[in-house]
N, C-alpha and C positions, 0 to 999 in steps of 0.2 A: 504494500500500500504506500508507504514510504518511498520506494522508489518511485512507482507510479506520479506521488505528488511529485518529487522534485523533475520530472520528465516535463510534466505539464506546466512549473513555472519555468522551466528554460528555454520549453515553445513558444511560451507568450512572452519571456524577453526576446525570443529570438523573431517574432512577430510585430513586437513594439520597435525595437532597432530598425527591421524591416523598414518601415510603415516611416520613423522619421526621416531614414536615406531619402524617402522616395516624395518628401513632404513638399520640396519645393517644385513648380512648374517648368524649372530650367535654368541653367547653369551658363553661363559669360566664360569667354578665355582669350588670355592673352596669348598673341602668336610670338614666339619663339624661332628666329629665321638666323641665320650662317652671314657669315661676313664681318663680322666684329662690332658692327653695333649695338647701341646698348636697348635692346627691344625690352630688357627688364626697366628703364625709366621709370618717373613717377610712380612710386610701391602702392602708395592710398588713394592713387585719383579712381581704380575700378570700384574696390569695396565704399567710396563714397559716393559716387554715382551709383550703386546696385542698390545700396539704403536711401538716398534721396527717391529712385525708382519705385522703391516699395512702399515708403511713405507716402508721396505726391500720386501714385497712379495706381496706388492695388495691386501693384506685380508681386508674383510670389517667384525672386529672383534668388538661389543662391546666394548668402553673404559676401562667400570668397571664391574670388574668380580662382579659374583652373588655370595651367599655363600648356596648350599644344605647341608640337611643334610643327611646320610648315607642310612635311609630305607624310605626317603622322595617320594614319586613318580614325583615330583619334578626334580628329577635328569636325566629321560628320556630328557629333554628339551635340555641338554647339551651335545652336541658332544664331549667334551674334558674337564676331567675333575681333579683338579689338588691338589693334597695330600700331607703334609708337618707336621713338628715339629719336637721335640725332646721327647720327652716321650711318657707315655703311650696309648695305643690303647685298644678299646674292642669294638669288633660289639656283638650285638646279633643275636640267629639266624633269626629274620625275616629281621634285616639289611644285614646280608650277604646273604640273599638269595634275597634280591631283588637288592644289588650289582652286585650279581651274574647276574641276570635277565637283568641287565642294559648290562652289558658287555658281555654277548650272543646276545643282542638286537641290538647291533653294535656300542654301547660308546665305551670309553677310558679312563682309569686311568691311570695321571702321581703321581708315587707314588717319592718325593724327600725327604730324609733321611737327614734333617736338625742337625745330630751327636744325634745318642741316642733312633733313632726312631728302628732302624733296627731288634731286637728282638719280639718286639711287634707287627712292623707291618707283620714280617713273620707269628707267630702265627696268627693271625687276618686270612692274608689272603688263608689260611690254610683251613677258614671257610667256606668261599667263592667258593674256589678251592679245595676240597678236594683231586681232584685224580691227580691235579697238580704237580710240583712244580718250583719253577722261575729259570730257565736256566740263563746261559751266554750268550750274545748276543756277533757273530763275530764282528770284528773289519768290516767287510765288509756288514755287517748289512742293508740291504737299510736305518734306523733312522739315520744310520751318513752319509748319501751319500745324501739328498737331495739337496737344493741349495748349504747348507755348507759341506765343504768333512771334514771331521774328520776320519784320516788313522786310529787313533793311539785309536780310540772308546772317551769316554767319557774327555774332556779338567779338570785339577785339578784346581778348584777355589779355598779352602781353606784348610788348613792341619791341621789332628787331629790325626790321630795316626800313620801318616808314611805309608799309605797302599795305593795304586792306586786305583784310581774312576773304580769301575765295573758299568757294563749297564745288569740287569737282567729283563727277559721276562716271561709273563704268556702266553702261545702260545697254542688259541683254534684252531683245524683243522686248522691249519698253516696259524690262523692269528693274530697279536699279539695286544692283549688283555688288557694287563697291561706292563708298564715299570717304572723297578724302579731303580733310580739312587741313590747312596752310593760310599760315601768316595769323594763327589766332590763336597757338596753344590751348585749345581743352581742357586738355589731359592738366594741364598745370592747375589751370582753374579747381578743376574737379578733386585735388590734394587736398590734405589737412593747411587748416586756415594757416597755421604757424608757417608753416612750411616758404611758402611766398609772400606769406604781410597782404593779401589781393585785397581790397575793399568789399565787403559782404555782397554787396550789389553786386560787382564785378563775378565772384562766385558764383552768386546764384545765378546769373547768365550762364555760365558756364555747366552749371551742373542742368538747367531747363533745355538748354539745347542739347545736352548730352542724354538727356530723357528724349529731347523728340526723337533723338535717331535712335536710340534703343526701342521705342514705339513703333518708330516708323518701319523697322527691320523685324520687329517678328507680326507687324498685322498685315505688311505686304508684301512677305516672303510667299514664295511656293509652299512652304516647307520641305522639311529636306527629307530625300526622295530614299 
């Protein structure tokens, strides 16, 4: 009898563990890519944009982001997937072709240009996208109209060379595929306040836009296939 009970509380712990792995709706990952850049960048801009997320819009997101790596199959797991540094980039071709595969499959790559990335990761995703290449997104874009309206496109968190934050798209059969933001660090925004001194306002631009592309990516994704 004894045995029997401790059988049955270690199926219902092993039920209740179950039950919270499986508690959240889906999980964020930082991509992890070759070349010597630093794609590990900003440690708490993810886990504060996935709690602004949760709080602001009812998403039941994972806390702490995962970290894939580029030709990992691995990365099908994640609906939303999120790209940073300052330096260099290099896929090879079996990473960019199952990049590729990911984001035909109905992922999403947010590519943020943390000052310095923006040549490298163009060539990169070149490889990916060969017959592409990253447009302008309108100011009237559905990514900046979700809960947060942003008339004016991407908000300026930080200044490096004098140039306006662009919002560029990889647009498969007119669905977008990739967004990469430049000239307006994010990712920085989206840090612990200490970390860059930003002005609250400034933050929270940073963290609402960072919600609408997390929005905007799993309500117009295909889902992945």
């Amino acid at each position: 009898m004894l045995k029997r009970s401790i059988i049955a509380i270690l199926l219902t712990l092993v039920t209740c563990v179950a039950g919270l792995a499986q508690s959240y709706s889906f999980k964020i990952a930082k991509l992890k890519y070759n070349g010597g850049g630093d794609w590990y960048a900003n440690k708490t801009s993810l886990s504060n944009l996935i709690q602004f997320c949760n709080q602001n819009l009812n998403t039941n997101i994972a806390p702490d982001e995962a970290v894939v790596e580029v030709g990992s199959p691995e990365i099908f797991s994640y609906p939303f997937v999120h790209m940073t540094g300052h330096g260099n980039v290099v896929f090879s071709d079996a990473e960019a072709l199952n990049l590729r595969n990911y984001l035909l499959s109905g992922g999403f790559l947010h590519i943020d240009d943390n000052y310095g990335l923006d040549k490298y990761v163009r060539q990169e995703m070149k490889k990916v996208f060969p017959e592409y290449e990253f447009v302008e997104l309108p100011f009237d874009h559905p990514i900046y109209r979700q809960k947060f309206n942003f008339t004016g496109g991407l908000p300026k968190i930080h200044e490096h060379d004098n140039k306006p934050p662009q919002g560029f798209g990889i647009v498969h059969k007119g669905r977008l595929v990739c967004f990469y933001t430049y000239e307006t660090d994010l990712g920085n925004g989206w840090e612990d306040p200490e970390i860059h001194n930003d002005p609250e306002h400034v933050r929270q631009q940073a963290l609402r836009m960072g919600a609408n592309i997390v929005t905007y990516a799993i309500t117009h994704g295909d889902g992945l296939q």
